[in-house]
C-alpha positions as CSV (number, residue, x, y, z in Angstrom):
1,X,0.0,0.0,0.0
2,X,1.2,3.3,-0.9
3,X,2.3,5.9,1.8
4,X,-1.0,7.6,2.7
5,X,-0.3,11.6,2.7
6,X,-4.0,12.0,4.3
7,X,-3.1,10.7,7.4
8,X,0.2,11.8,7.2
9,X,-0.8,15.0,6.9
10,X,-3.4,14.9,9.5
11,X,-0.6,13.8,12.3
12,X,2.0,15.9,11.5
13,X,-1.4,18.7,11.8
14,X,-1.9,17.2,15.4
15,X,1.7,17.3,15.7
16,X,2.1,21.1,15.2
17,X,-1.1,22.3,17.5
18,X,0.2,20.1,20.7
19,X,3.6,22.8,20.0
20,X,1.7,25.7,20.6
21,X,1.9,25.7,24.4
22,X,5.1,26.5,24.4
23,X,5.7,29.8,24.1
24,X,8.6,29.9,21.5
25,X,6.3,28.3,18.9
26,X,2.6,29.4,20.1
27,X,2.6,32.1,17.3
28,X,3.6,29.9,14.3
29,X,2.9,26.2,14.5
30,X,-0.9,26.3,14.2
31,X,-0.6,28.7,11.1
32,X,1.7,26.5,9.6
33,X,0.2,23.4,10.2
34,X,-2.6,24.2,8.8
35,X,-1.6,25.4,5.2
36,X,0.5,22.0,5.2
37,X,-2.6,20.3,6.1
38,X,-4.4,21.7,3.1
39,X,-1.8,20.2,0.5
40,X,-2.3,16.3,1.2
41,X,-4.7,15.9,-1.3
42,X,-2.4,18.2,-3.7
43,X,0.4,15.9,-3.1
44,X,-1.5,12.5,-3.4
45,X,-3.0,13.9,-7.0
46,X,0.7,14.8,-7.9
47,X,1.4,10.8,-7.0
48,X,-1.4,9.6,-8.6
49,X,-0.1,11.4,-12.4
50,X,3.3,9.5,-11.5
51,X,1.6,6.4,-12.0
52,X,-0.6,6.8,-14.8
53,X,2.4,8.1,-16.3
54,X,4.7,4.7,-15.5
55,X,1.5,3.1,-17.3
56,X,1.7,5.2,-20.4
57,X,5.8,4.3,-20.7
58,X,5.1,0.6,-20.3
59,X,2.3,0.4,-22.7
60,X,4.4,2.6,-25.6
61,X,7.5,0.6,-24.7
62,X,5.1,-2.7,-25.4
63,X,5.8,-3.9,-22.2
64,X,2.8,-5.7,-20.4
65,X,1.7,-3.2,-17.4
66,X,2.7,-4.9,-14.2
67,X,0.4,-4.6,-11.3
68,X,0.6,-1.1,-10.2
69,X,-0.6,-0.8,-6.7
70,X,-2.5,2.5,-6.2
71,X,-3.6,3.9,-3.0
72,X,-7.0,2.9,-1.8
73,X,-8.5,6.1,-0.5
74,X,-7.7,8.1,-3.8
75,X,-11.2,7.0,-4.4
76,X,-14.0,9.4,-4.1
77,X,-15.0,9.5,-0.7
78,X,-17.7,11.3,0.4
79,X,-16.5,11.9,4.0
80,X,-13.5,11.1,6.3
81,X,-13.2,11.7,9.9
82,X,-10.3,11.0,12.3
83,X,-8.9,11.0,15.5
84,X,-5.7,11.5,17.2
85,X,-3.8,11.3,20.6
86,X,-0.9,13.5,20.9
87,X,1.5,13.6,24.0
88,X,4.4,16.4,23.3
89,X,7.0,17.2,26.1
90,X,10.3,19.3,25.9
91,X,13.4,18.2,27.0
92,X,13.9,19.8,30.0
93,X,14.5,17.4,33.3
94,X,11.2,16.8,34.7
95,X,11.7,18.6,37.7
96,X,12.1,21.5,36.0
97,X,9.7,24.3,36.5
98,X,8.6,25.3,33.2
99,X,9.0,21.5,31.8
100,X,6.5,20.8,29.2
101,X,4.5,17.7,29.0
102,X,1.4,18.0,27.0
103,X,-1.6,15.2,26.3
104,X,-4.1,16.0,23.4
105,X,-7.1,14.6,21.6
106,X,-7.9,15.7,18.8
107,X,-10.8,14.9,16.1
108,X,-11.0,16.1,12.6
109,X,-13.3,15.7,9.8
110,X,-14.3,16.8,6.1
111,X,-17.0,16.3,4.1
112,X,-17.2,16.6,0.4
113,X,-19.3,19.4,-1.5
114,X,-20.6,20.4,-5.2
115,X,-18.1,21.6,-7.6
116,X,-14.9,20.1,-6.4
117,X,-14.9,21.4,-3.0
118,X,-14.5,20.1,0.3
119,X,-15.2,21.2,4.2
120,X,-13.0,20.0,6.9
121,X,-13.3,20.9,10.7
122,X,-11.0,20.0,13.7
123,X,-11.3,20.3,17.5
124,X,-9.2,19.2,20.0
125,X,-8.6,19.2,23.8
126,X,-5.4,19.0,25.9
127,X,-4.2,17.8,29.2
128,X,-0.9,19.6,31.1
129,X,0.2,16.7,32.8
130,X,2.7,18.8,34.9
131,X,1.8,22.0,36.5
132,X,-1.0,21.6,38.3
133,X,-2.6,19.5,35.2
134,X,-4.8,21.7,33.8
135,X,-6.8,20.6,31.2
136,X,-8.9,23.1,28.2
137,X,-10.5,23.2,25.2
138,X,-8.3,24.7,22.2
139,X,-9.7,27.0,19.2
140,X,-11.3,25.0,16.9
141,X,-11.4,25.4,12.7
142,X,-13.8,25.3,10.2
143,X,-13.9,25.9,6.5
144,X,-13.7,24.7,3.1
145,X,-10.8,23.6,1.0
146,X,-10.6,22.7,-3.5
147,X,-8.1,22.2,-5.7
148,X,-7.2,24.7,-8.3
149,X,-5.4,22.2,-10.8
150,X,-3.0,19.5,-11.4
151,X,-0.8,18.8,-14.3
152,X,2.0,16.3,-14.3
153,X,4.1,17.2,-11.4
154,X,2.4,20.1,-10.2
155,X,-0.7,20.9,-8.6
156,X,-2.0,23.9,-6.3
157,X,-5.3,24.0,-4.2
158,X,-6.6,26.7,-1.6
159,X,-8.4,26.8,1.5
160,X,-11.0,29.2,3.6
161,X,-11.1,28.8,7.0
162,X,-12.6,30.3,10.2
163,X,-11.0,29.9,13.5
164,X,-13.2,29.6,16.7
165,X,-13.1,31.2,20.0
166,X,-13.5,28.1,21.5
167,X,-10.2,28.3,24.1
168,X,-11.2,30.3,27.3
169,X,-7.3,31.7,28.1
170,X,-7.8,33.2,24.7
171,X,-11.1,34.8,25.4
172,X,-10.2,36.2,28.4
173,X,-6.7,37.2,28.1
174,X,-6.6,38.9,24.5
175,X,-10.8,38.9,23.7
176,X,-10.4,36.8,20.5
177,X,-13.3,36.8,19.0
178,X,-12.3,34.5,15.3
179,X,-9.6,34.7,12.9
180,X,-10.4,34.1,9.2
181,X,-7.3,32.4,7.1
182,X,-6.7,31.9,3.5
183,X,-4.6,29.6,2.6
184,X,-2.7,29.1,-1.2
185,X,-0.6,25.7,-1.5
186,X,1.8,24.8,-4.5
187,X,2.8,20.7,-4.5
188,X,6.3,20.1,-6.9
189,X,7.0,16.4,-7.6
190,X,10.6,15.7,-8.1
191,X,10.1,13.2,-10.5
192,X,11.7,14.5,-13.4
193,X,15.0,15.0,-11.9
194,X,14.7,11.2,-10.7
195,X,13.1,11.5,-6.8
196,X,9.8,9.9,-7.6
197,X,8.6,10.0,-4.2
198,X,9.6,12.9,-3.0
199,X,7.2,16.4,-3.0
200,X,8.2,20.2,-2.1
201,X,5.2,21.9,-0.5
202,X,5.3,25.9,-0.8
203,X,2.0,27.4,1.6
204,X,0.8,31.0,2.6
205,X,-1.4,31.7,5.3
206,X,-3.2,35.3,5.1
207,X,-4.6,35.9,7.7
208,X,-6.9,38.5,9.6
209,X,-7.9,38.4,13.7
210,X,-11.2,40.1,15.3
211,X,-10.6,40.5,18.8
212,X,-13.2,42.8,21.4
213,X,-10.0,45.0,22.3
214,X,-7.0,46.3,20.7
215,X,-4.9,45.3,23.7
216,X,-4.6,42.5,26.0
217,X,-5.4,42.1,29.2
218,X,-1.4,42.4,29.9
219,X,-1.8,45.6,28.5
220,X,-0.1,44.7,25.6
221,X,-1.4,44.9,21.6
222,X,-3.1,41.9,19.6
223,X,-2.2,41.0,16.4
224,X,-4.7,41.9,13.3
225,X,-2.9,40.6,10.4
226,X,-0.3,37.9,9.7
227,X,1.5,36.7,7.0
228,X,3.2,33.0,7.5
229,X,5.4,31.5,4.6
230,X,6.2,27.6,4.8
231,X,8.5,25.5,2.7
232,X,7.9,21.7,3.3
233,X,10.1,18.9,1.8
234,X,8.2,15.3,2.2
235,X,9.8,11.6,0.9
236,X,7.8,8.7,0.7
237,X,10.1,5.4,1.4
238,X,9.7,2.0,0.9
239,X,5.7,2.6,0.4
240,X,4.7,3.1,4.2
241,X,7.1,5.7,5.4
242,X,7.6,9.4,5.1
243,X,9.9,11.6,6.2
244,X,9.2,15.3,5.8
245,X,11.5,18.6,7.1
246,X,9.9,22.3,7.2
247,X,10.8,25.4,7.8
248,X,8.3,28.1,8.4
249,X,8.7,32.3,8.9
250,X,5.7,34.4,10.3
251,X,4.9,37.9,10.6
252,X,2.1,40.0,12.4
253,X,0.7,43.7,12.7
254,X,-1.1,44.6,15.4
255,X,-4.4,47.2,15.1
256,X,-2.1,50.4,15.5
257,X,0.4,49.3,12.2
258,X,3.0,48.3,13.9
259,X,5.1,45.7,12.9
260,X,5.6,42.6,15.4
261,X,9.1,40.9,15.9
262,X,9.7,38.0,13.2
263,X,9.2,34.2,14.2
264,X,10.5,30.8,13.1
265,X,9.1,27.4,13.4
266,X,11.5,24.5,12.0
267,X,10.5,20.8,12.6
268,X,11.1,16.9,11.4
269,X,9.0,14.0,11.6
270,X,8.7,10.6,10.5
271,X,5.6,9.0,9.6
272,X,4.5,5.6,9.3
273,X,1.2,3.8,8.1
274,X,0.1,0.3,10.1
275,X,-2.8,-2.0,9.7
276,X,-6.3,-0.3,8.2
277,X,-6.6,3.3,8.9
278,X,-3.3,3.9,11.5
279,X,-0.6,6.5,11.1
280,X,1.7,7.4,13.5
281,X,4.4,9.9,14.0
282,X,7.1,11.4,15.4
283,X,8.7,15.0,15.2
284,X,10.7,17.7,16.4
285,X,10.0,20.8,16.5
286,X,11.2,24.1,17.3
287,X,11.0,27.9,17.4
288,X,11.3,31.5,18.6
289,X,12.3,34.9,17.3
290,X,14.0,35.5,13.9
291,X,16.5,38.3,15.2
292,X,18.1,38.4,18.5
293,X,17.6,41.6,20.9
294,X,19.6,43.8,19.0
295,X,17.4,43.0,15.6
296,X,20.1,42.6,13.3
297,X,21.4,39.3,14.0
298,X,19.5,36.0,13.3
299,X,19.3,33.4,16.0
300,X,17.3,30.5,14.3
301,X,18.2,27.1,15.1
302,X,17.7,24.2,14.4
303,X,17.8,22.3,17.3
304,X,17.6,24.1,21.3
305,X,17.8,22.0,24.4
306,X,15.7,24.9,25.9
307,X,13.0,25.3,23.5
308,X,12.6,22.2,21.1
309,X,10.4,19.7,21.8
310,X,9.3,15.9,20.9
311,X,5.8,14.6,19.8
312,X,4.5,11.2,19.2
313,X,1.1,11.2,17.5
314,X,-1.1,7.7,16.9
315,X,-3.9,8.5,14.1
316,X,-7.0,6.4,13.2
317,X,-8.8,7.6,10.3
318,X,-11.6,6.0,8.4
């Protein structure tokens, strides 16, 4: 069975929301994970021309077609729903006093609609197992998602989504009220230059925050708009595995104009399909400011024994 880039898709997704309770990466990972999400039917179409195209060689080379095993769920489905369990920690000892040790369930679904497009919504809940183990509700999405078009090994789709208020810390502490995000992918298949399984994912996310107040309850400003850029490389191996690297830059404005400080989210995982339905995962992740106090120089990283952390997400979709 090929790799399945739904599911894939939909843990590394899980993966990037349980990183947004640490602090470093609160402002980017959600944004980021969800324009990924919205490319994994891109990048299964971008598959699926591969091998129609190793069809049309064989047949013009008069060589019998061998049994080409295509992935199951590229059928038509009408609806998909799925649900995953997500403990993230940092790797701080765990007597530490900011360590981070994070339990999630989450539950996705999407639904298909008239002329090509699709709705999808997501909620999850999460569990601080250190720290007094408080437990909430996060913000959930909804919206709607459709390929724009695919031709050999390139395809692009977009998606419209509406964030809710669902999270009470953000209620309270900064009067969110919604954001609305849209969300432009472009899937590249290596193919031609000999990497047939391998994909490179270029996403935007626009987007545009209501809150009640300009400022927080810290007395600080809220952000209106944000702009987040991601570049994701994904390889298929062997049929069942995937390993995929991003790399992700985000700005914000806040209601007065004022530009906020750059942020960074870089991250690895390693994916796996097993038995009917189950993914599972396991990625790094990590974040913070672009430019160090002084602005001018950059202090990305790629790994921080301070601020990275681990995530292993188990998927079962149907």
């Amino acid at each position: 069975m090929r790799f399945n880039l739904n599911e894939f898709f939909i843990v590394i997704l899980a993966s990037y929301h349980m990183v947004g309770a640490h602090a470093a990466i609160k402002g980017t990972g959600p944004l980021v994970s969800k324009s990924v999400e919205e490319t994994k039917n891109q990048g299964k179409t971008v598959q699926k021309n591969n091998i129609i195209e190793d069809k049309v060689q064989k047949k013009q080379a008069g060589v019998k077609s061998t049994n080409l095993i295509e992935d199951p769920s590229a059928a038509q489905k009408k609806w998909g729903l799925a649900i995953t369990v997500d403990n993230t920690t940092d790797l701080q000892k765990a007597s530490a006093e900011q360590k981070i040790l994070i339990s999630t369930l989450g539950l996705s679904a999407s639904f298909k609609l008239p002329y090509g497009l699709s709705s999808f919504m997501s909620f999850s809940g999460s569990k601080n197992m250190t720290n007094g183990r408080q437990q909430s509700f996060n913000d959930g999405a909804v919206g709607i998602k459709r390929a724009l078009f695919s031709y050999k090994n390139l395809s692009s789709g977009a998606s419209l989504k509406v964030i809710l208020p669902i999270n009470k810390d953000n209620r309270e502490q900064t009067s969110f009220r919604t954001r609305l995000g849209l969300a432009p992918n472009l899937v590249i298949g290596l193919r031609p230059i000999g990497l047939k399984e391998t994909n490179i994912i270029f996403s935007t996310s626009l987007n545009e925050y209501f809150h009640e107040y300009k400022r927080t309850a810290y007395n600080t400003e809220n952000t209106q708009f944000s702009v987040s850029n991601a570049v994701t490389i994904s390889q298929d191996f062997k049929e069942k595995y995937n390993f995929a690297i991003y790399f992700s830059n985000n700005n914000g404005w806040t209601y007065s104009g004022f530009r906020k400080p750059s942020t960074y989210a870089f991250g690895q995982s390693l994916s796996t399909s097993f038995g009917k339905g189950w993914s599972a995962s396991l990625a790094h992740n990590v974040g913070g400011g672009v430019y160090d106090y002084n602005g001018r120089d950059l202090k990305i990283k790629a790994f921080d024994p301070d601020a990275s952390t681990i995530s292993l997400s188990v998927t079962f979709g149907i």
